[in-house]
C-alpha positions in Angstrom: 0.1 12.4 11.6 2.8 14.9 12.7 4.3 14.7 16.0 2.6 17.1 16.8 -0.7 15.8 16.2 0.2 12.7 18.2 0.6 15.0 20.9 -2.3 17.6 20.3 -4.6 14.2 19.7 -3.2 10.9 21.3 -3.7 8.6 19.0 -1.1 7.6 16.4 -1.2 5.6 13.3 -0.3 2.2 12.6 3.1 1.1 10.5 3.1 -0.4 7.1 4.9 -2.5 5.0 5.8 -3.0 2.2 7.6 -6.3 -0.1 8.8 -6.2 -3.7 10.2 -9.6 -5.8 11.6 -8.8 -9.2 12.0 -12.3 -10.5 14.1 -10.7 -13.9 16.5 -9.6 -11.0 16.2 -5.9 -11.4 16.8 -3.8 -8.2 13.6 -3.1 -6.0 14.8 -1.0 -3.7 13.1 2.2 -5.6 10.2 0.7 -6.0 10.2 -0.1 -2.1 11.2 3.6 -1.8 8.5 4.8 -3.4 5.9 2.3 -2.1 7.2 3.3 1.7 6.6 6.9 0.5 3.0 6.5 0.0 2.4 4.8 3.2 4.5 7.2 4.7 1.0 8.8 6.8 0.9 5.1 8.6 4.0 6.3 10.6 6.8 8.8 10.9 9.1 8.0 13.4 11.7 5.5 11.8 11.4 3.6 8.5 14.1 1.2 6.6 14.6 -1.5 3.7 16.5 -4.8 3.2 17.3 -6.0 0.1 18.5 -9.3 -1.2 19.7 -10.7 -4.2 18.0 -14.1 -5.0 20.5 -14.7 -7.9 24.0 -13.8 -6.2 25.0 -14.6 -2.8 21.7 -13.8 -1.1 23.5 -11.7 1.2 20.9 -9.3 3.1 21.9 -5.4 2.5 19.6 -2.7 5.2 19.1 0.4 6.0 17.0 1.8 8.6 16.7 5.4 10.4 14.8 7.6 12.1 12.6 9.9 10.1 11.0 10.3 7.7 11.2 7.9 4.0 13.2 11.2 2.4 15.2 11.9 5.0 16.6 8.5 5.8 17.1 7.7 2.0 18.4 9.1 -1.1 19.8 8.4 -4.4 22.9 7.4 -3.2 21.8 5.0 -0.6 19.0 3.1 -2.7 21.6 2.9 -5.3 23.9 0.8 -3.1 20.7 -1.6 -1.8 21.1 -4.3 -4.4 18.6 -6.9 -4.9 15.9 -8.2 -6.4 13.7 -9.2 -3.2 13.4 -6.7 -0.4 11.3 -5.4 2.5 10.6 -2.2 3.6 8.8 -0.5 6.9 7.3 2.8 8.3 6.7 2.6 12.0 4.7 4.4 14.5 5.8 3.0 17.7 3.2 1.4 19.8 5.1 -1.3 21.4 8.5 -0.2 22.0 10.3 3.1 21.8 11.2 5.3 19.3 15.3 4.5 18.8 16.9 3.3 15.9 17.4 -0.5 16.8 13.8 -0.4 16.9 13.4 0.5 13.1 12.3 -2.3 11.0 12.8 -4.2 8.9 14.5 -6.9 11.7 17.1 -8.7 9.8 17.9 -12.2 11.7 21.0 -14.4 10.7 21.0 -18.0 11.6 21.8 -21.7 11.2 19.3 -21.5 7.9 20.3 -18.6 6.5 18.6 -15.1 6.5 15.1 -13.7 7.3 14.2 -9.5 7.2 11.1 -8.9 8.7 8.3 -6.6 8.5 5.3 -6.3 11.3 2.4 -3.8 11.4 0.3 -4.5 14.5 0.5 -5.5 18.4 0.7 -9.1 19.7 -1.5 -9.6 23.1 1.1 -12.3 24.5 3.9 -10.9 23.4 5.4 -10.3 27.1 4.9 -14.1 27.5 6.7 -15.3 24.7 9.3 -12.9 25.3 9.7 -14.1 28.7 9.8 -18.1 27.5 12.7 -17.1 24.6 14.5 -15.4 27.3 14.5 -18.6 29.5 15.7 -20.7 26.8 18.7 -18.3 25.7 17.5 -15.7 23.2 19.2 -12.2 23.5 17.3 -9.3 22.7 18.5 -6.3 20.6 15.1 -4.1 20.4 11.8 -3.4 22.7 9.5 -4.4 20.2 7.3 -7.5 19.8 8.1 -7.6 15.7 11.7 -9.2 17.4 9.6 -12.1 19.4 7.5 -12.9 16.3 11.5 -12.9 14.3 12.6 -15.1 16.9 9.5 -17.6 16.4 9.6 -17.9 12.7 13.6 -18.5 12.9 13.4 -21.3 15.5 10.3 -23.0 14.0 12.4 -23.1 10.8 15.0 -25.3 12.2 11.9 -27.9 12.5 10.1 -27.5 9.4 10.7 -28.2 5.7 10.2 -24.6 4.2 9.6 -20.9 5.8 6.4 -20.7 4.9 5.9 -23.4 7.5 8.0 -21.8 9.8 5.4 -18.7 9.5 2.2 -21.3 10.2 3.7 -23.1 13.5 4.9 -19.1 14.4 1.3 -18.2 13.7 -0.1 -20.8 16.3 1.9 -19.3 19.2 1.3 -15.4 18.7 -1.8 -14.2 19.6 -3.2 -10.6 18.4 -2.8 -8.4 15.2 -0.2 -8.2 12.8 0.0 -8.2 8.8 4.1 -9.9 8.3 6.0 -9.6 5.1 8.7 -12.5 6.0 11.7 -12.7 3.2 13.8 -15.7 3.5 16.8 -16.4 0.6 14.4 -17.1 -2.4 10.9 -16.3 -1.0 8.5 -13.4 -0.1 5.6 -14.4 2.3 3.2 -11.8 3.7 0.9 -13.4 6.6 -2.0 -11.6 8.0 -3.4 -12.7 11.1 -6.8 -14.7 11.4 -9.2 -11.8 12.7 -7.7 -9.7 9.6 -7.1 -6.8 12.1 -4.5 -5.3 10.1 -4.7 -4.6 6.2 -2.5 -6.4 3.9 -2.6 -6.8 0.0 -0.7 -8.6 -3.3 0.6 -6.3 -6.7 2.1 -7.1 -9.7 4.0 -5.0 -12.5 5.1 -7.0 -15.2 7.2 -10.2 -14.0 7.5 -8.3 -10.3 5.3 -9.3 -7.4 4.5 -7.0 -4.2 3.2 -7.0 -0.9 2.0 -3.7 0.9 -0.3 -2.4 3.8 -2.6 -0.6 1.8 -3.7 -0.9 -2.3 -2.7 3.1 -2.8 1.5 1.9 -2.3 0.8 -1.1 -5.1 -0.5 2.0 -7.3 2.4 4.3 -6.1 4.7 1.8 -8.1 2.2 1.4 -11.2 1.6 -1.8 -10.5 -1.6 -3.6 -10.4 -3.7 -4.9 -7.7 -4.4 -8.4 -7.6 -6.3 -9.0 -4.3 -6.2 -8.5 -0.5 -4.1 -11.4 1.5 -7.0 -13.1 3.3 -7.7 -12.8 7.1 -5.5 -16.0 7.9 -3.7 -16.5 5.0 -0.4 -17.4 4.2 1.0 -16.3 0.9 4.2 -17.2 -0.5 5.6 -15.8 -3.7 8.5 -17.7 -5.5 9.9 -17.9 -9.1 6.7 -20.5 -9.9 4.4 -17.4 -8.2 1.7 -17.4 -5.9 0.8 -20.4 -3.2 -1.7 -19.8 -0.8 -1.9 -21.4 2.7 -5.8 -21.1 4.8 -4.9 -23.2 7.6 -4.9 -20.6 10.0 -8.4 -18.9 8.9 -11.6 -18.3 10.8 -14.8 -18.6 10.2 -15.8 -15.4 8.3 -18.2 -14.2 11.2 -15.2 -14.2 13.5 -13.1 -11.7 11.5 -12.9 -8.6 12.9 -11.2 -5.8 10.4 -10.1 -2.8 12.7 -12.9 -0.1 11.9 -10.7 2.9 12.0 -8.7 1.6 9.2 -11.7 3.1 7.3 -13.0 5.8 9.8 -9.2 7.3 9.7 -6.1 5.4 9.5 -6.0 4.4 5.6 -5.6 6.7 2.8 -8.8 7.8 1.0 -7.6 6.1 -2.0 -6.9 2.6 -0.8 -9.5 -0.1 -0.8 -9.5 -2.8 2.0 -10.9 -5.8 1.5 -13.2 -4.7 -1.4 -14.3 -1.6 0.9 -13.2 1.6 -0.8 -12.3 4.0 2.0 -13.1 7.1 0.3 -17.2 5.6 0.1 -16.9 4.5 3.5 -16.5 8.0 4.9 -18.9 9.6 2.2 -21.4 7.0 4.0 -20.4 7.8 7.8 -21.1 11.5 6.9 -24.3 10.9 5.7 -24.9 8.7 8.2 -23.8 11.2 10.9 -26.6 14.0 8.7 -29.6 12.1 9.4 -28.6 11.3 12.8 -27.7 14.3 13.9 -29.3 16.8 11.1 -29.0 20.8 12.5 -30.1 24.0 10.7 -26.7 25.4 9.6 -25.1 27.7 6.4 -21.8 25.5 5.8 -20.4 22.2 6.4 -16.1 22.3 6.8 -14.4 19.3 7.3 -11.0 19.3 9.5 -8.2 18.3 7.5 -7.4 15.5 6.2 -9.4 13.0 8.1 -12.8 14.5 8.5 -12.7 16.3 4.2 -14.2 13.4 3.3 -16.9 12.3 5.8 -17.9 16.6 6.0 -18.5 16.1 2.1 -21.2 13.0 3.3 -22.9 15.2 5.7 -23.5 17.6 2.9 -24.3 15.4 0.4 -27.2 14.2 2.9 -28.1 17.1 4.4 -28.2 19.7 1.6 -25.9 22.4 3.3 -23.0 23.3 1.0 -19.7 22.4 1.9 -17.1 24.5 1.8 -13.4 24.7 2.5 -12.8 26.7 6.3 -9.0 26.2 7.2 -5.5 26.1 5.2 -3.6 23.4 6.2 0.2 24.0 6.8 1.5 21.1 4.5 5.6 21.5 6.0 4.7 20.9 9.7 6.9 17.9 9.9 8.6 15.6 12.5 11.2 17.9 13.2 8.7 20.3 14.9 9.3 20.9 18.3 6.7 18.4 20.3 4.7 21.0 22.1 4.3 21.1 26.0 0.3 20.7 26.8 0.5 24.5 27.7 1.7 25.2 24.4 -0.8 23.1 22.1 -3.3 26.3 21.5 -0.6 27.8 19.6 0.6 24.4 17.8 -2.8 24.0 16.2 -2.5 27.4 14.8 0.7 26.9 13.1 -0.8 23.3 11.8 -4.4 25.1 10.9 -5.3 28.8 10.0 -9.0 29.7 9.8 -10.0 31.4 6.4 -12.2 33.9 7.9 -13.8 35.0 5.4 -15.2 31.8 4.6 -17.1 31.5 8.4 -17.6 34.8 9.2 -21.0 35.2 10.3 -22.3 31.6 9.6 -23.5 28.9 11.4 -20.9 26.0 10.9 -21.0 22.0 10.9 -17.8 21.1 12.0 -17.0 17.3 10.5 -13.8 15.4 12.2 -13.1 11.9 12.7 -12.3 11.8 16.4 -12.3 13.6 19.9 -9.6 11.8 21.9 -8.6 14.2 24.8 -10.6 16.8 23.8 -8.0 19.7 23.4 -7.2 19.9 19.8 -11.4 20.5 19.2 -11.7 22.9 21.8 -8.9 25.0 20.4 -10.5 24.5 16.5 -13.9 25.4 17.7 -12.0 28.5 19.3 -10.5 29.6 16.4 -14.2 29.0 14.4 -15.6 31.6 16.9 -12.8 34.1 16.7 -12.5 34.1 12.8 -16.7 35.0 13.5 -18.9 32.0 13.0 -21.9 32.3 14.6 -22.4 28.7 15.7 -20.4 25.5 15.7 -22.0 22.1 15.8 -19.6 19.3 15.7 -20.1 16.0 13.7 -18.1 13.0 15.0 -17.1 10.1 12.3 -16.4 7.6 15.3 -18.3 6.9 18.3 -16.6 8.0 21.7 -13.5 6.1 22.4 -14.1 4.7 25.7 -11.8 1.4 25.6 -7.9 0.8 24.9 -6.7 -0.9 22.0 -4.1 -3.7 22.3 -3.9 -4.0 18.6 -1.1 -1.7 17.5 -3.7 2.0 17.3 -2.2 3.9 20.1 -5.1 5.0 21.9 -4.8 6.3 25.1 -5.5 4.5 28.7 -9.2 5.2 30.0 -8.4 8.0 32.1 -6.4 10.1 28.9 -9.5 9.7 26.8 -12.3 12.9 27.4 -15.2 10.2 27.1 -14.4 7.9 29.4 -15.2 10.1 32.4 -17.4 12.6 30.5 -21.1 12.5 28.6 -21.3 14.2 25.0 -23.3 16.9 26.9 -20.4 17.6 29.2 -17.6 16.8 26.2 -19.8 19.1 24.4 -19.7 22.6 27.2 -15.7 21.2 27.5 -15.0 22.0 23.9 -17.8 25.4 23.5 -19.7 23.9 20.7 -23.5 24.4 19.7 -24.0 21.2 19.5 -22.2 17.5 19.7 -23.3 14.3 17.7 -21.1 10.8 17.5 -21.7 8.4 15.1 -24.1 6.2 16.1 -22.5 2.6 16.6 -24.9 1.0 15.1 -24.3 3.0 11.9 -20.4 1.6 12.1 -21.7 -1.2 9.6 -23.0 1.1 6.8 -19.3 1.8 6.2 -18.1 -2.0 5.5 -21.4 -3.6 4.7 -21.1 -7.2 5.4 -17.4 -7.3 6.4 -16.6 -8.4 9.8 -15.1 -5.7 12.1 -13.0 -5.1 15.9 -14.7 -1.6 17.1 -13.7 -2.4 20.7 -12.1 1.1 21.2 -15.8 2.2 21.2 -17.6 -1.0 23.1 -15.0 -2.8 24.9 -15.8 -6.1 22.6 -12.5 -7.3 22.1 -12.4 -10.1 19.2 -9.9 -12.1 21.4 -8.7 -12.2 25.3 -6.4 -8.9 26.1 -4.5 -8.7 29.2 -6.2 -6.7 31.8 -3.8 -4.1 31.7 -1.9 -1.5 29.7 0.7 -3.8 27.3 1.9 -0.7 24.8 5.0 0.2 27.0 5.9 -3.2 28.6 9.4 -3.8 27.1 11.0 -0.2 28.0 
């Protein structure tokens, strides 16, 4: 999502991250290059890599900027990252600002040695912890709670035998969602937490192992995938491979996978946790057809989220599909971030209309979300003016209504259009025909039998939040 789609929309992706270990001792930092770049939609605002080399003098080399993957790197720079065992990060800030010294990954030097760190997620006690490392000495260099969890794992290691369990003890103070790829001198360990609220997964190529957000960066970098790190697991790659640690898991009906990881957030070309997310939209579409079925000539899905759900409806309903808008592929971070006065004319340099496509047709409009409202109001406005006759919009989420403390930036209650609105009203608001949200208890014909948080939509929260906003507490 662009900058200004975080704007135009208000909510904002998660980070991702990404570990390579080359035990023949070749270079990974182009691999971790190339695996940030296809998990480059997860976030745009800073991203980095540190790289060390498990045969020398395991000295940890970084880099880490603002923008995005191909702007902050280049040949020259990845040549000069050498190492065999490295991290890398996009971030979206949730927690924390966006400024350089909050770019990860966090390299910490201490009485052990060295750990580079890599967090996707949001910790719930973060602000507590902080406090209690404060009070005990530790100087903070960044706003984020990725630092507190660094800080946990590095002074749990001065009491435990290996880092792996320095990452368990670490795991039994932080409360909330994170998927960690933790590199000590000789070691990779990825650690997801126990409600599996963030996405983590294992790859191999040859004698190299990796660790990533998402299975589409392990097949960026040709390698194969092996399996998703389980909700609660602790997995530690060495020389002598794999060791798995299940201390920390829950009981399976206690997970509680974020939905919109497969209602938005992940590429269509990842799986999660045996879920492919390309079927899980194909299945929300249909599901959103025979919930809401409506006499219409042409289903058009916004891009890119709602393509794939729009191609559902259509499937199930039997109205063709077709493709309604051209998508301005080089609206990047570097676009002005447009005042609210100004967002009309944002969407139309993001999206164009292909008339002749809706000209005189009735039109099912598919997207994945209405946050404030704007942004579908201004699409449904440019349906109408390019000459469709109708617009009925199809919704592959039920109405957000609740926070999330879990690292999606969604919007406090009184930013979000449903909080304070019925679809009826949301639906005059934005000037279409007709209005229809998927149906929440249709949420589990997109995962099946996996166990899932869609507290953004009910307010069921798989753990205690704190009872007020957390995303900005640091600044």
């Amino acid at each position: 999502m662009t900058e200004f789609e975080k704007t135009a929309s208000g909510l904002g992706e998660e980070c991702g991250v990404f570990g390579a270990y080359d035990m023949d001792g070749h270079d990974v930092a182009p691999s971790i290059y190339y695996g940030l770049f296809a998990l480059q939609h997860r976030g745009q605002e800073s991203c980095g890599i540190a790289v060390t080399d498990t045969y020398g003098e395991r000295k940890v080399l970084s880099k880490k900027g603002l923008g995005l993957v191909n702007e902050v790197f280049d040949g020259e720079s990845l040549s000069e990252l050498k190492g065999n065992l490295g991290v890398g990060h996009v971030r979206y800030s949730t927690a924390g600002g966006t400024r350089v010294e909050n770019a990860q990954p966090l390299v910490i030097n201490y009485v052990k040695g060295t750990l580079a760190i890599a967090h996707n997620g949001n910790l719930v006690n973060a602000v507590e912890l902080r406090k209690e490392l404060e009070y005990t000495g530790a100087i903070f260099q960044t706003t984020i709670d990725s630092e507190v969890i660094a800080y946990h794992i590095a002074r749990e290691r001065l009491n435990t035998r290996t880092a792996e369990e320095a990452v368990r003890n670490a795991m039994k103070k932080i409360r909330g969602a994170y998927a960690l790829v933790v590199n000590s001198p000789r070691k990779m360990i990825g650690a997801r937490d126990p409600f599996g609220l963030k996405p983590l997964c294992i790859g191999k190529r040859d004698r190299t192992y990796f660790l990533a957000s998402e299975s589409c960066a392990i097949s960026a970098v040709d390698a194969e995938f092996v399996r998703d790190v389980r909700p609660g697991e602790i997995v530690t790659i060495t020389k002598d491979g794999i060791a798995s640690d299940m201390s920390m898991a829950l009981e399976e009906d206690r997970q509680a996978r974020c939905i919109f990881e497969y209602i938005y957030f992940a590429r269509m070309d990842s799986t999660i946790d045996g879920v492919n997310v390309y079927h899980s939209r194909i299945l929300a579409g249909k599901a959103l057809a025979r919930s809401y079925p409506v006499e219409a000539d042409l289903v058009v899905g916004v891009p890119d989220s709602g393509l794939v759900a729009a191609r559902g409806y259509s499937e199930e309903s039997g109205i063709p599909t077709g493709m309604a808008f051209h998508k301005n592929s080089y609206v990047g971070r570097t676009f002005i971030k447009p005042k609210q006065s100004e967002r009309e004319s944002s969407v139309k340099i993001k999206l164009n209309v292909i008339p002749e496509v809706v000209k005189g047709k009735r039109i099912v409009m598919v997207d994945d979300s209405i946050v404030r409202g704007t942004t579908c109001a201004n699409i449904i406005r440019m349906l109408k003016n390019a000459g469709a006759s109708e617009v009925h919009v199809r919704i592959s989420s039920p109405p957000f209504l609740y926070p999330c403390y879990f690292g999606t930036d969604v919007p406090s209650n009184e930013q979000l259009i449903a909080h304070s609105h019925t679809p009826e009203q949301i639906r005059e608001m934005i000037g279409a025909d007709s209005l229809g949200y998927m149906e929440i208890s249709k949420l589990r014909e997109m995962v099946g039998s996996l166990g899932y948080c869609d507290a953004c939509f009910t307010g069921n929260y798989p753990m205690e939040v704190p009872g007020r906003d957390i995303s900005h507490a640091f600044e």
